[in-house]
VEXLUM-517873 format. One record per residue (C-alpha): x, y, z. Coordinates in steps of 0.2 Angstrom, whole numbers, plus 2048, in hexadecimal, padded with zeros to 3 digits. Layout:
% VEXLUM-517873
XYZ
...
***
This chain:
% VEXLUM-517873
E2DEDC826
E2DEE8836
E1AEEE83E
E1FEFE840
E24F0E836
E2FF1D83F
E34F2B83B
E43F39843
E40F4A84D
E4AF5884A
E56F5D854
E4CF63864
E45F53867
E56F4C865
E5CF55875
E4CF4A87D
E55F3B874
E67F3B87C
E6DF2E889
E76F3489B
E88F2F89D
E8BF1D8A5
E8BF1B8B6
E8DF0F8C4
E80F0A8D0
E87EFF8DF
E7EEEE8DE
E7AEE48EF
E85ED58F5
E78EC88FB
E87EBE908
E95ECD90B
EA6EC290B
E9EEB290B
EA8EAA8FC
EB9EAA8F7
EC0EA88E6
EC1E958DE
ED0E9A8D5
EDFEA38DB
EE0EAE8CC
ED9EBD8C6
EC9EBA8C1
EC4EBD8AE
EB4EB68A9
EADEAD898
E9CEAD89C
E90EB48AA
E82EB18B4
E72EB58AB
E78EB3898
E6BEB088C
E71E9C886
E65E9087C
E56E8A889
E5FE91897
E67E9F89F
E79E9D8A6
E77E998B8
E88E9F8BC
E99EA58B8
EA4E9D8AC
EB8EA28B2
EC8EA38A8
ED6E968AD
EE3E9E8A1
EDFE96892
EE4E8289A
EDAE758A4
EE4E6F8B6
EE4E808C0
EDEE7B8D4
ECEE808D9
EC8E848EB
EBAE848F6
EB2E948F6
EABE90908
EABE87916
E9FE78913
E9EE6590D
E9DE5D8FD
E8FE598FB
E8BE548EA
E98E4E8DB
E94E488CA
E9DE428BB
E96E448A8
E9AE45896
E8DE55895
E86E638A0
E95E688AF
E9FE598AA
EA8E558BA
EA1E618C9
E9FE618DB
E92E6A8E4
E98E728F7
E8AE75903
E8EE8390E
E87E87922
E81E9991C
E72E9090F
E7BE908FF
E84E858F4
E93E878EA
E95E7F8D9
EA4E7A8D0
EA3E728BD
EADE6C8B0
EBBE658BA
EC8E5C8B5
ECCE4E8C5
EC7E518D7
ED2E518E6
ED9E418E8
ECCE3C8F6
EBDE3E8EE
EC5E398DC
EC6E278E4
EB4E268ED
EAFE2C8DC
EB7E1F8D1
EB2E118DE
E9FE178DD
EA4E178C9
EA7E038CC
E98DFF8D8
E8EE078CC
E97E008BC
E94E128B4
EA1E1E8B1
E94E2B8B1
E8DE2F8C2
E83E3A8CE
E87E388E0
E7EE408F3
E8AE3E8FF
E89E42911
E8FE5391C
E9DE48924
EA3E3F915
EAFE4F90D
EAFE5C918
EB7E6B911
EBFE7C915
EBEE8F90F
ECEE8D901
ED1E7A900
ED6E738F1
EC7E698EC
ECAE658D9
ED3E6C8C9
ECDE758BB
EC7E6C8A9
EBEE6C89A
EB1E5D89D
E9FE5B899
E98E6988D
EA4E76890
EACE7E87F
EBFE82889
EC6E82898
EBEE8A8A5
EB7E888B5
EA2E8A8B8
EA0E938CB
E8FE938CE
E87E998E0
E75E928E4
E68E918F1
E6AE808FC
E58E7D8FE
E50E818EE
E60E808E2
E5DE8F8DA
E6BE978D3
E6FEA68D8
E78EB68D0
E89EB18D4
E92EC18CE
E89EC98DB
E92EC28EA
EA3ECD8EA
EAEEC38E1
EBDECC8DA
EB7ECE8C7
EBEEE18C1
EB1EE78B5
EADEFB8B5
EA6EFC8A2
E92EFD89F
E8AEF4893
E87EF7882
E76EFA87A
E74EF5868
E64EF5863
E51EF8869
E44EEE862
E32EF5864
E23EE8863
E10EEC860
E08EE2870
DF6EE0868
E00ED285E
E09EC3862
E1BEC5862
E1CEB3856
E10EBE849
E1AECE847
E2DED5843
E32EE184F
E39EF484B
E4BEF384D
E53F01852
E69F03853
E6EF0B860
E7CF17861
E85F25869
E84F38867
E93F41870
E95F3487D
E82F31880
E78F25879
E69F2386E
E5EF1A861
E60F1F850
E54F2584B
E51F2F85E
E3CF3085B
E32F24852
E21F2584E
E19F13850
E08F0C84B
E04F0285B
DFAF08869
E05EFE874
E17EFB873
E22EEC87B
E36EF187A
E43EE7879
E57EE987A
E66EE0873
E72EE387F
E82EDB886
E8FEDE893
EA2EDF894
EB0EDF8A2
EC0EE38A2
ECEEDA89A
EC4ECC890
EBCECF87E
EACEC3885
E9DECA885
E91EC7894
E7EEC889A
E75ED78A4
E71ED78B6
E63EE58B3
E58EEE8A7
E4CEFB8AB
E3FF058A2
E38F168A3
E2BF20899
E2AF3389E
E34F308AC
E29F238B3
E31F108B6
E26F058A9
E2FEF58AA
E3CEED8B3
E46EDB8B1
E56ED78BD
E5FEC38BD
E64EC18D0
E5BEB08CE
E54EA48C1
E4DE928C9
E53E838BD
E41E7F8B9
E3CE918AF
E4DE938A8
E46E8D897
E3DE9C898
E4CEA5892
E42EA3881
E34EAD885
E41EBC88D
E47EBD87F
E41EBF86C
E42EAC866
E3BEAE853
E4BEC1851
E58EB5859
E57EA6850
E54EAF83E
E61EBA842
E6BEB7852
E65EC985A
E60EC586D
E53ED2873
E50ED0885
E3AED6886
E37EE1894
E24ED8893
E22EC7899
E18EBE88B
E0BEB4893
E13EA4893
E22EAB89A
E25EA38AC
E35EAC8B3
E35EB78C4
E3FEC58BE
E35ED18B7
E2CEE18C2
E1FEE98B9
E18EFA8BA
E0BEFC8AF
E00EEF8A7
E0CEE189C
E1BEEC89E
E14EF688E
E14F08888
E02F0F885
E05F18877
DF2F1B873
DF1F2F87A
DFBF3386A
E08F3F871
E1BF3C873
E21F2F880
E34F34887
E3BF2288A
E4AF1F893
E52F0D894
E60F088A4
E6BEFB8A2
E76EF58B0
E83EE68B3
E85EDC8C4
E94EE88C9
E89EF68C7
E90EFD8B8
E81F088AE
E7DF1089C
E6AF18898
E64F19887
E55F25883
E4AF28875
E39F2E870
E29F2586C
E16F28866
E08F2185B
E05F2684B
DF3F28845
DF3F1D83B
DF0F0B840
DF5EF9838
E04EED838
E0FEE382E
E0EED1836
E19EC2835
E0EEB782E
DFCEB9824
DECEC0830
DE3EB2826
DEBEA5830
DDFE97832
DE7E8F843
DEBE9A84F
DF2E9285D
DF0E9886E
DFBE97881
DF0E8F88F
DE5E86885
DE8E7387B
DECE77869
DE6E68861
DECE6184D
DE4E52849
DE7E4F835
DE9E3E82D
DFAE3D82B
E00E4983B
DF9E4A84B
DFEE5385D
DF7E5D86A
E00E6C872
E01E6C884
DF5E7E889
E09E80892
E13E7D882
E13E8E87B
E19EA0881
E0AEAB874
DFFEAA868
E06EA0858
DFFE9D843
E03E8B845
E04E8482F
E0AE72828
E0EE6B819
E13E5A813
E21E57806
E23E477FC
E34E447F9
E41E377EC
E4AE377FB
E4EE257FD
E54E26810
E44E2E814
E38E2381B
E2AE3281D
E25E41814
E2EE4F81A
E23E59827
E24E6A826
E1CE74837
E1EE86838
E22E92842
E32E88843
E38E9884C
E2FE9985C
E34E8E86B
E29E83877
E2AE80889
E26E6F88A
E27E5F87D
E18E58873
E13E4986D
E13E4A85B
E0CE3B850
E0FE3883F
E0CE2E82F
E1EE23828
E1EE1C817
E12E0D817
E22E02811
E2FDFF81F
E35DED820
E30DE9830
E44DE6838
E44DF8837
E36DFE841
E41DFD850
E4EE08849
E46E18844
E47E2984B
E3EE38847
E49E48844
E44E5A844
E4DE6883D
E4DE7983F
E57E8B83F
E66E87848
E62E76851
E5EE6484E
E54E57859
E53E46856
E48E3985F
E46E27860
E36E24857
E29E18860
E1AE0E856
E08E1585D
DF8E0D859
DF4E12846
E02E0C840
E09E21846
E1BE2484B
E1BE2E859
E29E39862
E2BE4986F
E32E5786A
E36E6A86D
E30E7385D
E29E7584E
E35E73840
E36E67830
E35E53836
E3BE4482C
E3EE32831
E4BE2682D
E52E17834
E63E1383C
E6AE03837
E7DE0783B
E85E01849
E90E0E852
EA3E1184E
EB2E0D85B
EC1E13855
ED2E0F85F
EDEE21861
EEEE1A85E
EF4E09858
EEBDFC85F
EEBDEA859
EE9DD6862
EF9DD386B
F02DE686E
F0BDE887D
F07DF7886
F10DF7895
F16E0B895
F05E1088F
EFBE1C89B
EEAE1C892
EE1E12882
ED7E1F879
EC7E1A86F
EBBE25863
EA8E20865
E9BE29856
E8AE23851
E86E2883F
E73E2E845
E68E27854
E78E2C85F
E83E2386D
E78E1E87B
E84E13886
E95E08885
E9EDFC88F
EAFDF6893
EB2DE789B
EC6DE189F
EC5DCC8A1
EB4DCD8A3
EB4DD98B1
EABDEC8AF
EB9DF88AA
EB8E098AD
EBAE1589C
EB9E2789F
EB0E3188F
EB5E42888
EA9E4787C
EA8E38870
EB8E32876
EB8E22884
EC8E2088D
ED0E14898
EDEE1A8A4
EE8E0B8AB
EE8E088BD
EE6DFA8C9
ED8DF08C0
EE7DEC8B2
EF7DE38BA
F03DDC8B0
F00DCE8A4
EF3DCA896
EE3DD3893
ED2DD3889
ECCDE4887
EB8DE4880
EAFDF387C
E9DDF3877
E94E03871
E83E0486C
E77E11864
E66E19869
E5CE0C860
E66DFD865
E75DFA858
E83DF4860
E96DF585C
EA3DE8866
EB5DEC867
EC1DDF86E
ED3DE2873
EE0DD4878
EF2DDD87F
EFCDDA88B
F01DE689A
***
């Protein structure tokens, strides 16, 4: 249900209504020709800094490597290396440059460093019997120069293709900073696109009311809301836009650098992304409308902080960043949107209050638990129990739970039902609840609570708290069950493996590694008894052969276990 009415002007207030032509407004370089490409390639982008992405915004630029991994990669600067890491998730394999002029260059999802660092790396790998590493090293260690080839580019860790992650950040806080902002040779002159306005009524919670959604659309060239005046029944109005960029030669579709409001010529709000510190970057949920996004996939990007919302980007000009609409008469709103290369489309419409006065809210104004930001918000039932950190939540919230009893017969709880399922927290909670009263007792070390919700999944290890309660952390409300993991992960050879096969022309052995529920939490290869390193590509481990297998006979074991301690062994004998 939406909280407001509206209604259209005729065609005088229409003129009012129309948007001016897109322009471009030169945007500031922060270090004039500081840093140089990573790639010798024209540079096309798949993602951008400042992209709205689930719990975070993207904190730098993802570039194009022509569809394939193994394209070199240079240093953007003069500098040392002074940080490398290698993981199955996040950048994958990266290297961090530190740079004399106070920032720090980034460089993620690499496929193999340059053969100096690739062997320090893989002998830390062996002192530290972990393939998976994090490594400081020192200013004199690996020096580098502007356009040294410091690695190739890959598809590791979380990355969805081949790409290559650039990111540009303050050395002494690690902040990362607006990287498309720094002069490299990106060709983009198109504006972004405007598709839709969403007005609030700021007397409520954003969590208890649907928005007016308003498309947005073009009039001989200029751009407006349809309908171009609306008549609302708030006092005070919040706006939102749905709103993406796009550059030349790529379909992709990109985040804003800049958003400003006006009402009657007068600036109301403003955000702009040059920078976003790692620890508020959760807060990308209270920029945006959560609760429209996840029921369906709209991102409104608020021009009013809620008061939970942490993130330095925002310049207000009056009160909130809301419209008083309270003096009844006609407010001529204006609404710039501009992208880091300066590129700039206006939309404009018309607002007022209606007399009358009400609202159609999300949820019922008999709600018996309001739940409120900067306070505990305490539930203490006999069968569910947690208290909400007064940081946990962005606004005010109708918090509601039920308890279904099911015939399920691999549940070993009632299914907990906590709404709003919709709304994000910032922080985990503690939530304690009742199992069955039944559980043999050799499974009380294998259970795991799971919550589910629109569009995600979270499943922790459970742990036994006084009361006979199972307790776990968790990010959000949802629907939450336990069940227990009695299944020992999978390792599955890639290829055909059996005792005694020689593989004396084979580069690499190939294994897949699942877990049916609790997930993977570590394996381990061990040659002759001696630590072996296996590389891991999503849930496939892989050894490549090297010094540590000379010629002869060999036993290759491989043990893998899951997040509540179920273990699998693989054991190979082959000759070499």
């Amino acid at each position: 249900m939406q909280i407001f009415k509206y209604t259209t002007l005729f065609s005088g207030m229409m003129v009012l209504a129309v948007a001016a032509m897109a322009q471009s407004i030169p945007v500031s370089n922060p270090a004039p020709d500081a840093f140089a490409s990573p790639l010798h390639i024209p540079l096309v982008l798949a993602g951008n800094y400042g992209e709205l992405r689930p719990d975070h915004f993207h904190a730098g630029l993802d570039i194009k490597t022509l569809g394939r991994t193994g394209l070199p990669v240079y240093a953007a600067a003069d500098g040392f290396i002074g940080r490398v890491a290698v993981s199955n998730s996040g950048y994958g394999h990266v290297i961090y440059i530190q740079h004399p002029n106070g920032y720090t260059t980034v460089y993620g999802h690499l496929e193999r460093f340059m053969p100096a660092l690739a062997a320090y790396v893989k002998q830390q790998q062996y002192r530290l019997q972990s393939w998976a590493v994090d490594l400081e090293l020192q200013p004199d260690q690996f020096p580098v120069r502007q356009g040294q080839l410091i690695a190739w580019s890959g598809n590791t860790g979380a990355a969805v293709g081949p790409h290559l992650h650039f990111e540009i950040r303050n050395t002494a806080t690690q902040t990362p900073l607006n990287t498309q902002l720094f002069g490299l040779p990106i060709t983009d002159h198109i504006p972004p696109t405007v598709y839709r306005i969403a007005i609030y009524d700021r007397d409520q919670s954003l969590y208890l009311q649907h928005p007016l959604q308003l498309p947005v659309h073009a009039i001989h060239g200029q751009w407006t809301t349809n309908p171009s005046a609306v008549v609302v029944n708030s006092a005070h109005a919040g706006l939102g836009i749905q709103v993406l960029d796009h550059e030349n030669g790529t379909p992709n579709r990109f985040g804003i650098y800049e958003a400003r409001l006006y009402d009657n010529g007068q600036p109301v709000a403003t955000f702009r992304l040059d920078s976003i510190p790692f620890a508020l970057t959760e807060d990308v949920n209270a920029h945006m409308d959560y609760p429209t996004w996840r029921e369906d996939g709209r991102q409104y990007q608020l021009f009013f902080p809620l008061p939970g919302n942490r993130l330095p980007i925002y310049q207000l000009y009056r009160p909130g960043g809301v419209i008083d609409l309270s003096d009844g008469k006609w407010h001529h709103l204006s609404i710039e949107v501009q992208d880091a290369s300066g590129n700039q489309r206006v939309i404009r419409f018309s607002l007022r209050k209606a007399g009358a006065t009400g609202a159609h809210p999300r949820v019922s104004d008999t709600c018996s638990n309001r739940m409120q930001p900067g306070q505990h918000n305490i539930v203490d039932e006999s069968d569910l129990s947690f208290d909400l950190p007064p940081e946990a939540l962005y606004d005010r919230i109708c918090f509601h739970y039920t308890v279904e009893y099911t015939r399920n017969p691999h549940l070993l709880s009632p299914v907990y039902h906590l709404s709003p399922a919709t709304i994000p927290l910032k922080t985990d909670f503690t939530l304690y609840l009742k199992p069955l009263s039944d559980i043999p007792e050799p499974l009380h070390s294998k259970l795991v609570i799971i919550r589910k919700a629109p569009g995600e999944q979270e499943l922790r290890v459970a742990t036994w708290a006084p009361g006979e309660w199972l307790a776990g952390r968790f990010r959000g409300f949802g629907d939450f069950e336990v069940k227990a993991d009695t299944t020992a992960p999978l390792i599955m050879p890639l290829g055909k493996l059996h005792d005694g096969i020689r593989l004396t022309d084979a580069r690499e052995i190939r294994f897949r590694i699942t877990d049916d529920l609790s997930g993977i939490a570590s394996y381990r290869a061990t040659l002759d008894g001696k630590w072996l390193l296996m590389g891991q590509f999503r849930n496939t481990i892989y050894y490549s052969f090297d010094e540590h297998c000379p010629p002869g006979r060999h036993t290759l074991i491989i043990t893998v276990s899951d997040n509540v301690g179920n273990s699998r062994t693989y054991e190979l004998h082959f000759i070499r």
